[in-house]
DOMI-285989 format. One record per residue (C-alpha): residue number from 1; x, y, z. Coordinates in pm, 1 decimal, padded with zeros to 6 digits. Example, Ala and Ser with C-alpha at 12.3 -4.5 7.8 and 13.67 -1.06 7.14 Angstrom:
2
+-----+----------+----------+----------+
| num |        u |        v |        w |
+-----+----------+----------+----------+
|   1 |  01230.0 | -00450.0 |  00780.0 |
|   2 |  01367.0 | -00106.0 |  00714.0 |
+-----+----------+----------+----------+
***
This chain:
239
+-----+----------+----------+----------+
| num |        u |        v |        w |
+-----+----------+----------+----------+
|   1 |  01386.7 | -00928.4 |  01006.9 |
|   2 |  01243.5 | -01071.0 |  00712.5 |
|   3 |  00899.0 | -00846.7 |  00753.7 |
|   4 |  01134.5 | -00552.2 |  00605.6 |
|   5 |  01296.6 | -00719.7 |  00395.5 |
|   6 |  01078.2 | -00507.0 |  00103.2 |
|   7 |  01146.9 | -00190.7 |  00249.1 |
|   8 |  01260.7 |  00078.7 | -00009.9 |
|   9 |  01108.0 |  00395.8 |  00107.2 |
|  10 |  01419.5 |  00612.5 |  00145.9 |
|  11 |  01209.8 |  00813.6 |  00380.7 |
|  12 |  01111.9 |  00526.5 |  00619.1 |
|  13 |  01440.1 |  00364.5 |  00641.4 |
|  14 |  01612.5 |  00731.7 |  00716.8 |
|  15 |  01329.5 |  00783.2 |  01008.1 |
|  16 |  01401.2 |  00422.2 |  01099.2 |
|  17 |  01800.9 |  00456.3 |  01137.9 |
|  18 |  01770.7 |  00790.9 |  01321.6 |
|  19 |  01525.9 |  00648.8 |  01550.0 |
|  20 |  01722.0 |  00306.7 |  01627.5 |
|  21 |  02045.1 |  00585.6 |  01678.2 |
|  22 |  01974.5 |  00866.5 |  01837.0 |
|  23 |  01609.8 |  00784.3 |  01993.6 |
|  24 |  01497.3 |  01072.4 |  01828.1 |
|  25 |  01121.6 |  00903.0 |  01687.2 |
|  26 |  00938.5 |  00965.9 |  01349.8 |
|  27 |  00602.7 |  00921.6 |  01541.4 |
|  28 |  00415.6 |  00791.2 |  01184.6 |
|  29 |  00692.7 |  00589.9 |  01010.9 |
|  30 |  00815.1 |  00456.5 |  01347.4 |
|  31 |  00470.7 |  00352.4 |  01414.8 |
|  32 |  00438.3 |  00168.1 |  01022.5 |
|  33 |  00758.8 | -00000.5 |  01179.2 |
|  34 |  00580.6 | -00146.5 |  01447.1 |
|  35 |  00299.5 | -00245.6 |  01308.7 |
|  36 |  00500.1 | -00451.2 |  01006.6 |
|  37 |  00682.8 | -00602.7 |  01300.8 |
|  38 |  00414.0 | -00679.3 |  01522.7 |
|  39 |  00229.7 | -00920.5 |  01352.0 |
|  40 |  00013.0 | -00984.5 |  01579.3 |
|  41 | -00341.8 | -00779.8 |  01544.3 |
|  42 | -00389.6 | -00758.2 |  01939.6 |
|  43 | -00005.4 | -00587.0 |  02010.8 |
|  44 | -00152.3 | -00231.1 |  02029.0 |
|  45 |  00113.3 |  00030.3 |  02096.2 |
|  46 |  00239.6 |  00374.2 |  02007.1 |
|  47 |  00584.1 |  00440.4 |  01871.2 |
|  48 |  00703.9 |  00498.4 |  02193.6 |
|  49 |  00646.1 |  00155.4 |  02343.8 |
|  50 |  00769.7 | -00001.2 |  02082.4 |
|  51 |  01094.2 |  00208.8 |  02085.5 |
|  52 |  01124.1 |  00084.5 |  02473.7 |
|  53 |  01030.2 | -00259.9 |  02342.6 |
|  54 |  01342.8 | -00307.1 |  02095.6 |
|  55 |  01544.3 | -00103.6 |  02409.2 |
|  56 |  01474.7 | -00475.3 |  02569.8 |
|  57 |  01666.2 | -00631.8 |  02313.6 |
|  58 |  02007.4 | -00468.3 |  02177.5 |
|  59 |  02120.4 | -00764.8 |  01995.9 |
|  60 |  01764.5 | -00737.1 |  01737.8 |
|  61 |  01797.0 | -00381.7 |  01796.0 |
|  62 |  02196.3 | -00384.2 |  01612.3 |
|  63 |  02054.3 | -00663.4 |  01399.0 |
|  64 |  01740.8 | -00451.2 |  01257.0 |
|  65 |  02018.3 | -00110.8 |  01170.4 |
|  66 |  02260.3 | -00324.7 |  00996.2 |
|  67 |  01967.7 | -00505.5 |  00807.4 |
|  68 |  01839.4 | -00098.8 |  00769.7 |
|  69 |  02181.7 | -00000.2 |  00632.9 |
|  70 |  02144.6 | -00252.5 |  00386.7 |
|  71 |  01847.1 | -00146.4 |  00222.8 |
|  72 |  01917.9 |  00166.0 |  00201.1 |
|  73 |  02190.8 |  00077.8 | -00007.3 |
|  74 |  01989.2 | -00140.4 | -00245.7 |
|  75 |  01679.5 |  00112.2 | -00274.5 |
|  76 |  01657.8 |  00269.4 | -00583.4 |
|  77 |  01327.3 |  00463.5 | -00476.6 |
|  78 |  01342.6 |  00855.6 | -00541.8 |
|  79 |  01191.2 |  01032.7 | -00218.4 |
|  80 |  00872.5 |  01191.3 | -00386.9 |
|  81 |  00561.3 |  01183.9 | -00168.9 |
|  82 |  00302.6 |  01023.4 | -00273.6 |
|  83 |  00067.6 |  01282.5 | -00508.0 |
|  84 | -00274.8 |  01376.9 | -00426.4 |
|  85 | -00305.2 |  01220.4 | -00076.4 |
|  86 | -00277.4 |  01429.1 |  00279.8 |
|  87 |  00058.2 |  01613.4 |  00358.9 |
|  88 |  00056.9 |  01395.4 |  00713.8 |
|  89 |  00032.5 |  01057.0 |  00529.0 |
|  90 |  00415.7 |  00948.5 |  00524.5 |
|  91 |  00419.5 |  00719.6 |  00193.7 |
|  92 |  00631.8 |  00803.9 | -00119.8 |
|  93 |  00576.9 |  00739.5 | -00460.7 |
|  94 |  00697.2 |  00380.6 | -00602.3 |
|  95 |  00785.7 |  00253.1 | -00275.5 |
|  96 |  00719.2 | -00077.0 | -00180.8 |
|  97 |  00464.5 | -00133.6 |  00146.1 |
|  98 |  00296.6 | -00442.5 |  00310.6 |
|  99 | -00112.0 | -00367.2 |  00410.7 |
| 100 |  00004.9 | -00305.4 |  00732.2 |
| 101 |  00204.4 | -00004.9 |  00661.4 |
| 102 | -00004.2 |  00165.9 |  00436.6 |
| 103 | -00318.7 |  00132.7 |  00703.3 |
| 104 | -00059.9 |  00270.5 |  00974.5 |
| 105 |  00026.8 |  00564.1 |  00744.4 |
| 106 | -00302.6 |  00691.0 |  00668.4 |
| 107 | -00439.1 |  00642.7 |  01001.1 |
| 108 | -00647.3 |  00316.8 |  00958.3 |
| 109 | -00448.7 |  00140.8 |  01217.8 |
| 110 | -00298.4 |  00360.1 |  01520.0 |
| 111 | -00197.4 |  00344.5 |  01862.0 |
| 112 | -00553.9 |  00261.6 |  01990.1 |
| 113 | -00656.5 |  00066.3 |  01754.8 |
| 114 | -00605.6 | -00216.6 |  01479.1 |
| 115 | -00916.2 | -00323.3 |  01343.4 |
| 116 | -00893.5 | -00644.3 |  01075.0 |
| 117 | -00887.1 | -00546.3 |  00714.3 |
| 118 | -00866.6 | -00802.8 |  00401.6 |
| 119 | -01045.9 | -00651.4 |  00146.1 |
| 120 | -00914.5 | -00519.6 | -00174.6 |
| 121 | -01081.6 | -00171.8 | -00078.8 |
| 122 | -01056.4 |  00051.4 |  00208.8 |
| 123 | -01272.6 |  00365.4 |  00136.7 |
| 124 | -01158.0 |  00667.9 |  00383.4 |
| 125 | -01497.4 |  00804.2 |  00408.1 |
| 126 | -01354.8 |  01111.5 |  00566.8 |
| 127 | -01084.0 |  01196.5 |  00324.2 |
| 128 | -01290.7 |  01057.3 | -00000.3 |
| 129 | -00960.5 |  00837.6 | -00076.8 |
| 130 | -01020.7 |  00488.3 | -00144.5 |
| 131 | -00726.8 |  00266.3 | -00138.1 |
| 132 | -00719.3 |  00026.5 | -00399.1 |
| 133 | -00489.5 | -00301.4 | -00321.0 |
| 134 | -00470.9 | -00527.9 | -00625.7 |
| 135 | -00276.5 | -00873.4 | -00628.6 |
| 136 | -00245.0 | -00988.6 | -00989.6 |
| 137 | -00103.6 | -01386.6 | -00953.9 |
| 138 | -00453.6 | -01479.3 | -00766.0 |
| 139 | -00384.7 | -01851.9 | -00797.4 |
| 140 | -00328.1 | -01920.3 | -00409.6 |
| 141 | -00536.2 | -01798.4 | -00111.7 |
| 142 | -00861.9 | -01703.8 | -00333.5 |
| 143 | -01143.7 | -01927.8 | -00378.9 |
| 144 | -01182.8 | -02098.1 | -00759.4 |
| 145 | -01497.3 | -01864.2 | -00808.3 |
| 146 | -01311.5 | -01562.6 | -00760.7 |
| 147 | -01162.3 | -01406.3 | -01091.4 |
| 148 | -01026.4 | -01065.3 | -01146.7 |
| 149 | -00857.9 | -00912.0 | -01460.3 |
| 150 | -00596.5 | -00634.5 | -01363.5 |
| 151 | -00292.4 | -00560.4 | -01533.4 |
| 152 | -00107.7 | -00290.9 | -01669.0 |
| 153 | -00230.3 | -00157.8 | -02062.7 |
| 154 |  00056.1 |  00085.2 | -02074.6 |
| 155 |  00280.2 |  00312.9 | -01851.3 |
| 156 |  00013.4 |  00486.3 | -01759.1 |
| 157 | -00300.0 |  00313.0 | -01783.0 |
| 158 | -00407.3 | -00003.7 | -01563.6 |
| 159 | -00696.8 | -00267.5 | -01641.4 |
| 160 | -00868.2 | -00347.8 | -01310.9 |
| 161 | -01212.9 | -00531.1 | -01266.0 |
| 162 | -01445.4 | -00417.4 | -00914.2 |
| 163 | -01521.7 | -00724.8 | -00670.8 |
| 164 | -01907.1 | -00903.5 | -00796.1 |
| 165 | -02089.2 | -00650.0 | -00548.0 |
| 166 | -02019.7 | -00310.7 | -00755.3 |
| 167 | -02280.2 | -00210.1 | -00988.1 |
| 168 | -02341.6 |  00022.5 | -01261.8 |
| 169 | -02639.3 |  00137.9 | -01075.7 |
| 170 | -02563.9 |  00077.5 | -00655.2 |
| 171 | -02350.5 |  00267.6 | -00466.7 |
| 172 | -02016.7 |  00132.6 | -00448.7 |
| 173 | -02019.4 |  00139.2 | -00869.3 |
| 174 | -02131.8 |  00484.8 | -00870.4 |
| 175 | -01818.9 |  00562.9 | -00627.5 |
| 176 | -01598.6 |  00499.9 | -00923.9 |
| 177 | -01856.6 |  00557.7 | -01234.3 |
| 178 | -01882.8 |  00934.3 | -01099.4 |
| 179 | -01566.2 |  00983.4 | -00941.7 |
| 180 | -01540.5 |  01299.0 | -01187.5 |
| 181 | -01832.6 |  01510.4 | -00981.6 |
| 182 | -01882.5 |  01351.9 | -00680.0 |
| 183 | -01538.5 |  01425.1 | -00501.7 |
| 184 | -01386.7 |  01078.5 | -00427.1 |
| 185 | -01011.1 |  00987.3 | -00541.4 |
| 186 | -00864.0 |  00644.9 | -00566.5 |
| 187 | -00490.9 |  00567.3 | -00490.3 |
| 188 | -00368.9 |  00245.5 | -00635.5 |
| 189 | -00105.0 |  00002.6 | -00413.1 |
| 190 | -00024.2 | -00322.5 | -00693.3 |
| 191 |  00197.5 | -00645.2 | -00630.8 |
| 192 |  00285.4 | -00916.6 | -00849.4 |
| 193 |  00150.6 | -01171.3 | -00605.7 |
| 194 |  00108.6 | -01287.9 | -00210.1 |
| 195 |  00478.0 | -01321.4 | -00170.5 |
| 196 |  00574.6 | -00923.8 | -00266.9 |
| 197 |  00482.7 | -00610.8 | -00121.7 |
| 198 |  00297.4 | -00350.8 | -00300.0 |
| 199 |  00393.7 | -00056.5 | -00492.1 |
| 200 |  00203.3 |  00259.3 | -00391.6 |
| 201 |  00141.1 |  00388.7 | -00789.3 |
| 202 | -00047.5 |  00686.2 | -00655.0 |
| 203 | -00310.6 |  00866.1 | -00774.9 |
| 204 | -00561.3 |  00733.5 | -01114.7 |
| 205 | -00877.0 |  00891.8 | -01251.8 |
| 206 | -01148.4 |  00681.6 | -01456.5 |
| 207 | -01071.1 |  00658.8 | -01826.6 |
| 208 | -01358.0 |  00387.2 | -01909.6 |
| 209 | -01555.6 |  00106.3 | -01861.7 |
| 210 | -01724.3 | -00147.2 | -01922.3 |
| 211 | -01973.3 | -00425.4 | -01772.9 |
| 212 | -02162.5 | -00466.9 | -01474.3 |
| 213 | -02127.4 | -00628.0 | -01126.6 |
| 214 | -01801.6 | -00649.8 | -01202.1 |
| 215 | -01725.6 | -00358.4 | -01381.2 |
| 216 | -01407.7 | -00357.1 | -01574.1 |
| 217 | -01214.7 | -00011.3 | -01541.4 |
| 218 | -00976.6 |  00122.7 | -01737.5 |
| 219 | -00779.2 |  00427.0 | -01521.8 |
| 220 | -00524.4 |  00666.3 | -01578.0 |
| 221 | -00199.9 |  00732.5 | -01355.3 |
| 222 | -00095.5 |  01037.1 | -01311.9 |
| 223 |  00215.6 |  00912.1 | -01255.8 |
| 224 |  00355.4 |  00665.2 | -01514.3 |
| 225 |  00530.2 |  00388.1 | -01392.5 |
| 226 |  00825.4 |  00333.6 | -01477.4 |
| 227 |  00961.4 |  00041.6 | -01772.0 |
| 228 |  01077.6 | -00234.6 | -01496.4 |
| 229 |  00714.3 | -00201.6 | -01283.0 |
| 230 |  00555.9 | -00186.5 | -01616.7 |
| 231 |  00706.8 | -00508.6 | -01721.3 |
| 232 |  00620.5 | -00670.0 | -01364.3 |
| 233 |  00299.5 | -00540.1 | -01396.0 |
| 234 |  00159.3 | -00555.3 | -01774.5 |
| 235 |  00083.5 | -00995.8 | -01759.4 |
| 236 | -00280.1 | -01100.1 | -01736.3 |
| 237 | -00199.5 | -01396.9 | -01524.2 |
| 238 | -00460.2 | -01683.2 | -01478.7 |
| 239 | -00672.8 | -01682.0 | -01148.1 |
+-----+----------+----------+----------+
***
């Protein structure tokens, strides 16, 4: 149970309680389920299965709707899908997600597949998204020669430094450094450390920068966050 535990997406936990009532499956958001559940990367299923799975097991199966009902009683999340992003991705705006979920949703993991991601980046070469997943407290799991400065500047704008590799003049700095002609959009998911899940903060376009391999970027939101994420967010904590 405790792998939910962060769940706030009013969307998610609706699919989630009709599907654990009625049967009636949310092919996408039941699959997120699964795959935040299933831990491990070699349980490969489809929404179905793991529907039949739980059937196996009433007592986690009554345990996982009351535990369901419960956050949706605590979440404070408005249902607004997340801007500038395809129709079929099932995320919303502010909610909080573990990696797992937001690979599921946009397709990265599925039903055939659940290849191993750690990075901080996941271009989607086909949509021109990149995903951008930031940690800010760095101070466990991450070697001492790794340092990155993100934080929030305002509201609406968020410091955030590329890994070493990203150049003014290679091709993964020039993904970013000419986002404004050369069709690619970022999405940025942010959590306060390794023990929170992140907040999907949608859609940001380059403001400026600065430096080289890293290069320190300043971007916009399009949608401000609000004063509470801003205050989680805003502290340049030591790496």
């Amino acid at each position: 149970m405790g792998s939910i535990l962060h769940a706030n997406d009013p969307d998610a936990l609706d699919a989630w309680t009709t599907v654990l009532t009625t049967g009636d499956i949310d092919a996408p958001r039941v699959q997120m389920l699964a795959y935040q559940v299933l831990h491990n990367a070699s349980d490969i299923t489809d929404a179905k299965g793991f529907i039949d799975l739980l059937n196996q097991h009433p007592a986690l199966k009554d345990e996982m709707c009351e535990v369901i009902d419960w956050l949706k009683e605590e979440s404070t999340v408005e249902p607004t899908p997340l801007p500038g992003v395809p129709v079929t991705w099932p995320l919303v705006l502010h909610a909080r997600y573990e990696r797992r979920e937001i690979q599921t949703a946009v397709g990265h993991l599925n039903s055939h597949s659940r290849p191993q991601f750690r990075e901080g980046c996941l271009p989607l070469v086909d949509e021109k998204i990149e995903l951008m997943f930031v940690t800010l407290d760095k101070r466990e799991g991450f070697g001492e020669r790794v340092q990155f400065h993100d934080y929030a500047i305002s509201p609406s704008l968020f410091h955030w430094q590329t890994q070493n590799k990203a150049g003014t003049n290679n091709t993964t700095g020039k993904r970013y450094l000419e986002s404004e002609s050369n069709g690619w959009r970022f999405q940025l998911f942010v959590r306060e450390d390794l023990e929170h899940a992140f907040v999907a903060l949608g859609p940001v376009t380059l403001k400026s920068y600065e430096g080289d391999r890293p290069i320190s970027i300043i971007w916009s939101l399009q949608n401000p966050m609000s004063a509470d994420l801003f205050r989680r967010f805003s502290i340049l904590r030591d790496s």
